[in-house]
N, C-alpha and C positions, 0 to 999 in steps of 0.2 A: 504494500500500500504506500509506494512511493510518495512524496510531497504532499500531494492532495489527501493524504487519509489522517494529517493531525492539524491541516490549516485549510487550503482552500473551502473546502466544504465545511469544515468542520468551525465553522465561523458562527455556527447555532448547535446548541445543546440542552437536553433536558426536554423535563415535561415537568411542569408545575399548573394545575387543574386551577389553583385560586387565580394565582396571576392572569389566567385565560382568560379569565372573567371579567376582566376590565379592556376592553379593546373600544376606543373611543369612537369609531366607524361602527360598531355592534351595538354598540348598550344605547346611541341615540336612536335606532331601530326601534328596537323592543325593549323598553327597561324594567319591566317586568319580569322579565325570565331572571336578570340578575340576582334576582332576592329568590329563588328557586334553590335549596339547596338541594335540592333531589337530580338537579338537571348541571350540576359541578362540572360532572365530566363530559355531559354530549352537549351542552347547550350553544358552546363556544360553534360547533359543526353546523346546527343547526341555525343558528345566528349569522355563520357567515361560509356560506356555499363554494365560497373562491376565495383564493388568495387574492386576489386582486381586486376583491369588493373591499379588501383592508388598507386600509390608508395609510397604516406605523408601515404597512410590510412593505407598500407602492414606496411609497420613502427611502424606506431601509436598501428597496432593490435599486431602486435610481441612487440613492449614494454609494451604493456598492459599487454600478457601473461606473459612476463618473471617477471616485478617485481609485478605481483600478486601471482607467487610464493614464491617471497620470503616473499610477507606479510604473506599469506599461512601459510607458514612455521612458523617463530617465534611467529603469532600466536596460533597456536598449541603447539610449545615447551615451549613459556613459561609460559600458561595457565596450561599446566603440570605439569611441573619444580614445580611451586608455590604450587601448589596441592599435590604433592607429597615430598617436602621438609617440607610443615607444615600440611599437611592433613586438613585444616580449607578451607571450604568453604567461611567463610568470609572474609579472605585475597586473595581468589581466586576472591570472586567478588571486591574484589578493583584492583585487577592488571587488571582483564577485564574490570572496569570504566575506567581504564586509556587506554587500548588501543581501548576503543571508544571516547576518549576526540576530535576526531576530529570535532566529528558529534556537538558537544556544541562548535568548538571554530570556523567551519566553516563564521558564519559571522564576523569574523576578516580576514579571509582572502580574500571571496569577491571580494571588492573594492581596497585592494592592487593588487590585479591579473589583474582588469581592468585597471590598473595603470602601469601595468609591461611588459616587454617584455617577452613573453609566453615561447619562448624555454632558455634564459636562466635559467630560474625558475621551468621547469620542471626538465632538466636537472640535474642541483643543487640539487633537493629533493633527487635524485637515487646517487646520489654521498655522501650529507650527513649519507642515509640509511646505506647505503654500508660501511663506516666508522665506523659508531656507534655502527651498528652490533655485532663489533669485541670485544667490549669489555667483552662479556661477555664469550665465549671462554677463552677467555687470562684469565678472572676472573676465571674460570675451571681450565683455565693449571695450575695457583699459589695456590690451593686451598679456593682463596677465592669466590667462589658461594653462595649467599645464595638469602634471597626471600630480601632482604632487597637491595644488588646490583640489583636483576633484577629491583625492583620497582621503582630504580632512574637511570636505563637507558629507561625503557619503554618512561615517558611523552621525553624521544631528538627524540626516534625513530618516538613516535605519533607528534613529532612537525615539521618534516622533512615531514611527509604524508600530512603535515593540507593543503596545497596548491593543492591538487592533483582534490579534487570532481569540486568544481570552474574554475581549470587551464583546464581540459578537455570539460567542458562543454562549455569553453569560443573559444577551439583550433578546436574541429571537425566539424564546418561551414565551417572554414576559408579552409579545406582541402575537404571536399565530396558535393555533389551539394544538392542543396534543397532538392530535389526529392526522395533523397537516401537516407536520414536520417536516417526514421525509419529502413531500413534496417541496417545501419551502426551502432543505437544502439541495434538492436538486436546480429548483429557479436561479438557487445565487451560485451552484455552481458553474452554472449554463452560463448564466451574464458575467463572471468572473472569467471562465475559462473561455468563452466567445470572447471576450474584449481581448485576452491575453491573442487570441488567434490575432484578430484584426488589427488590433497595434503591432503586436511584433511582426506580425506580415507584412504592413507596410513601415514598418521603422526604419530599414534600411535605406526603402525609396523615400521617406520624408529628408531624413539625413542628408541623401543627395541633392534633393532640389533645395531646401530649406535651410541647411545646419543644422545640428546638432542644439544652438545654443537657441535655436526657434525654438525645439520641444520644448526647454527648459520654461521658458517663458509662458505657451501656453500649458505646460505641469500648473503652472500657478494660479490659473486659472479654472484648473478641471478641481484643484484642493479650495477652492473659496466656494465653487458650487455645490460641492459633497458637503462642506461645512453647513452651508445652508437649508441643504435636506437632510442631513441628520439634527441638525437644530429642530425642526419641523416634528420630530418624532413623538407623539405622546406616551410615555408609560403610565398616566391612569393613577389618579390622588393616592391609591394605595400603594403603587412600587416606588412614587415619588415621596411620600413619608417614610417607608422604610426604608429609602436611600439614606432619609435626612434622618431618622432614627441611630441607623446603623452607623452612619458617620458620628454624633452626636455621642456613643456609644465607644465606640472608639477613642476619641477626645479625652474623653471622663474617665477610661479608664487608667487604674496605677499601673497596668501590664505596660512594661516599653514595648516601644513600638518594632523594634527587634525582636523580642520574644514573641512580639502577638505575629509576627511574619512569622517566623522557624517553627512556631504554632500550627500555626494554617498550613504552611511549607508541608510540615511533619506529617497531617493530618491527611494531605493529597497522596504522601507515599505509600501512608499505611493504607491507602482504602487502595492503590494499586498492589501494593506487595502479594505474591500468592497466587496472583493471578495469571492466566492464560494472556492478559495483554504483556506481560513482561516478555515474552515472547511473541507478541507481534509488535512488541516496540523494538526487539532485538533487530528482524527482520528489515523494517524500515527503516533503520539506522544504517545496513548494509547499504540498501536501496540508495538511500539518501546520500551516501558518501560518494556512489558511481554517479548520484545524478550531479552532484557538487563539482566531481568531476569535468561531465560532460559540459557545464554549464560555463564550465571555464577557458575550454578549450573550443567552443563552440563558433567564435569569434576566428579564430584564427582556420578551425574545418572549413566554415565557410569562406571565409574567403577563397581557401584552395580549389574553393570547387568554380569560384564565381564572383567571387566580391563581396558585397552586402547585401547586394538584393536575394544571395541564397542564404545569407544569414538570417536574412528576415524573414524567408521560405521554411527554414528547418525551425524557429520559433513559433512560426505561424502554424507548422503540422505536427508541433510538441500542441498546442493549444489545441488544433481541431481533435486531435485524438482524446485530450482530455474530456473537451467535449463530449464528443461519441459518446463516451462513455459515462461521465455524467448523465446525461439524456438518459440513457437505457438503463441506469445503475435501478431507478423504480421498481422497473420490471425483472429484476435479479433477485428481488426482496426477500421470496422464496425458494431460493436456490441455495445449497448446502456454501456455507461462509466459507469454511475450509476446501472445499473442492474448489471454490471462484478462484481464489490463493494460487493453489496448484497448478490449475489448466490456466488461468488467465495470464499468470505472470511468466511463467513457462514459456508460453507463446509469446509476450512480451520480447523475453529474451533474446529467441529467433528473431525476430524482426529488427530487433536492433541491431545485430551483428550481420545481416543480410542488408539493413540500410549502408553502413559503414563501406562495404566491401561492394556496391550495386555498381555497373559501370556506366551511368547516366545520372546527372546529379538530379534528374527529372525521382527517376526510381527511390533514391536515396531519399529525399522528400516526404514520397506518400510513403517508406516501409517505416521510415522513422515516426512519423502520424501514428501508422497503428501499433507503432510497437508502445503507445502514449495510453492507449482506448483503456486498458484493464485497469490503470493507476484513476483515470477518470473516476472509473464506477466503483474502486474500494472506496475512494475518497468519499463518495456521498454517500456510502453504504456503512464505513465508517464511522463517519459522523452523525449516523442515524442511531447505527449499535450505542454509541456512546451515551444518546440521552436514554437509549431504553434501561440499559445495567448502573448507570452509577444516580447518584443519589444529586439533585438539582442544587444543594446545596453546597454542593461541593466541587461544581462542574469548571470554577474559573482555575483552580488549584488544580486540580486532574488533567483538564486540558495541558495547563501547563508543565509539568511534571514531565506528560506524557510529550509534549513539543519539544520542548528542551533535552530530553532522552533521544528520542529518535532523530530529530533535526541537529544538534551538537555537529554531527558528522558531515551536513552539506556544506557548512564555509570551512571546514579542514578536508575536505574531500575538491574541493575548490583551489586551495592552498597544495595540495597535493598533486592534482593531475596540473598546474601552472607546470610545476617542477616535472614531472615526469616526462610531458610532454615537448616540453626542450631538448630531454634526453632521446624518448626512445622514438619520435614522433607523434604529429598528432593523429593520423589517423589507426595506429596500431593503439594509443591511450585510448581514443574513442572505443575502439574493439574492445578491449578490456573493460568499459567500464558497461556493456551487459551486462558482466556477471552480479549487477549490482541486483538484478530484478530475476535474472538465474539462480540466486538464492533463494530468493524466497520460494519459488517453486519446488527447488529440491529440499528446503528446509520443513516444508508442511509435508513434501512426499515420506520424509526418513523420520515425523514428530506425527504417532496417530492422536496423541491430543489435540494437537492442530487442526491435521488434517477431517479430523471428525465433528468438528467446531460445527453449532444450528445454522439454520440461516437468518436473517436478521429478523425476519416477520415472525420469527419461531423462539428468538433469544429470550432469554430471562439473565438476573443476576448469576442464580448458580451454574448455570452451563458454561460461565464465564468463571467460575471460580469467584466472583466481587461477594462479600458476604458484610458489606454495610448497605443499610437500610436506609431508601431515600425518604424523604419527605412530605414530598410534594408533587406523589408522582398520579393522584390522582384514582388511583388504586384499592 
């Protein structure tokens, strides 16, 4: 479950039956049913037929789209930039470590998110982006560009995103009803991994006609308008008091503020410990480090084959595959979890190593797309398991735990194939880093734990091994 199975999708978690109950597009409907306590758990469905008769969620999905283009964007430009200002691969994989430092520093942020009130903090991230942006523009207009400005604005921009995987996972209960989840994270995985297509497809060709220092500019523009729809968001007098509760609570208490983190910290590991995900965070940690890899050297494959407009092609067919499978990940709902693992990523692998080696950079394109489709559909399948076994109350610390575990390995997996690939080249690094997603197929084959794992529509906590009790699951 490559990348997309502990972030992209995994941007919403949980099932919380009360919180449902306040959806400010629903309850001016009918507000009668709200005082129904016999209707806790279906009422939220029946109240609202579509995802898209909900207002918080039409919000949440338009800020989703918008500042996923601006990540989009400056990630392309200045994985470029750096490439083409020093031609070293190995300075290109440390700019891409850094703009995966999220995924390693995700357990710091966690338990501050559980602690915080949710929209000013989303908010604020899209306003920081949007600021810091600019500096590298402005560094353009004076002449001073180089890879050494880019590499000390990158970790403000990654430290401004580091709240984003947690603060979503923790915000789309509180606005879409139980029942609708897995669809809801299929919709943001569609509009995330669609945008990631369409930007990075055309990154290369913007690049060329525009600069580099253009994207930068309108990035700054896509983060003022995400600011503005997520500003837009209502969570409903009840989640906004116990925001101000739980902060208020926090304040007052004598616990430092250290200990109440290493608290919470502690509290996310013991409810993983024991369990069957310790071993699929093992697996996509493999994953993660070949994709870290790939991601580094990807700049410099493509060029070989073409320049940047097949750089922008092999981003654009990593995106439609995730898509693909995004999209269909619904319809797999009842397919054995463990056997999707095996055949899916299996196959994955093949087509990675058949992209790498195709002798038309046309070929290499679409084999490298599909070798993407399987990471698509764990990712939202994932993200779906996630809110069914763990407990809502826990899910900003979990999440995080579980990101920070498996993700650590794609900015040193980054760092790593810079280096190797000076050495032994880039296209034999590329080759090598399938085995990132050939693991996990053979690691479920030779683990019948694994491999005998429900399927998501089937899971409960103990089939997962999780033996804490959530809360608010409605149940």
């Amino acid at each position: 479950m490559p990348t997309a199975s502990e972030s992209p999708p995994s941007r919403r978690d949980s099932h919380d039956a009360e919180s449902q109950t306040d959806h400010p597009s629903t309850t001016d409907a009918d507000p009668s049913t709200d005082s129904a306590p016999s209707a806790a758990h279906e009422s939220p469905a029946d109240r609202q037929p579509s995802l898209w008769r909900n207002r918080d969620f039409r919000r949440f999905f338009a800020g989703q789209f918008v500042t996923n283009a601006g990540d989009s964007l400056y990630t392309v430009a200045v994985l470029w930039l750096v490439f083409e200002l020093s031609g070293s691969t190995v300075l290109t994989g440390i700019a891409n470590s850094m703009l995966l430092l999220p995924w390693l520093l995700q357990i710091l942020a966690g338990p501050i998110v559980d602690r915080l009130p949710l929209k000013p903090v989303l908010v604020g991230s899209q306003v920081v982006q949007g600021v810091v942006v600019l500096a590298l523009p402005l560094a353009a207009a004076t002449g001073n560009l180089t890879v050494e400005v880019i590499l000390a604005v990158v970790p403000l921009l990654v430290l401004s995103t580091l709240v984003m995987a947690p603060m979503q996972t923790t915000l789309l209960p509180r606005i879409v009803p139980e029942n609708r989840l897995s669809n809801a994270n299929s919709a943001l995985a569609t509009v995330t991994l669609g945008l990631d297509m369409v930007f990075d497809a055309l990154g290369g060709a913007f690049i060329a006609v525009f600069g580099a220092t253009t994207l930068f500019l309108f990035d700054s523009v896509t983060f003022a308008l995400a600011a503005l729809l997520f500003g837009g968001i209502g969570l409903g007098g009840g989640e906004d008091a116990a925001d101000e509760t739980q902060a208020e609570t926090a304040a007052d208490t004598d616990e430092s503020i250290l200990r109440a983190y290493l608290d919470d910290l502690r509290e996310g590991v013991d409810t993983l410990r024991g369990t069957v995900f310790v071993e699929l965070v093992l697996m996509t940690a493999v994953a993660n480090f070949a994709i870290g890899v790939t991601l580094a050297i990807l700049p410099s494959f493509g060029d070989g084959l073409g320049g940047p407009a097949v750089y922008g092609l092999l981003l654009g067919a990593l995106g439609i595959g995730r898509l693909v499978g995004s999209l269909v990940a619904p319809r797999l709902e009842r397919v054995r979890y463990g056997r999707l693992l095996l055949v899916g990523h299996s196959l994955g692998a093949v087509c990675w190593v058949a992209a790498v080696y195709a002798p038309t950079p046309a070929l290499t394109v679409v084999l490298f797309g599909l070798a993407w489709v399987p990471a698509g559909a764990s990712g939202v399948l994932t993200a779906t398991l996630n809110q069914t076994v763990f407990p809502s109350e826990l899910l900003g610390r979990v999440s995080s735990v579980k990101g920070t575990a498996s993700g650590a390995t794609l900015p040193l997996g980054s760092l790593v194939g810079g280096v190797v690939a000076a050495v032994l080249g880039t296209q034999t690094t590329m080759g090598l880093a399938a085995v990132g997603f050939g693991f996990t197929g053979l690691y479920t084959l030779l683990r019948p734990r694994v491999r005998r794992l429900p399927s998501v529509a089937d899971a409960d906590p103990a089939a997962f091994d999780v033996t804490a009790a959530g809360d608010g699951d409605g149940e």
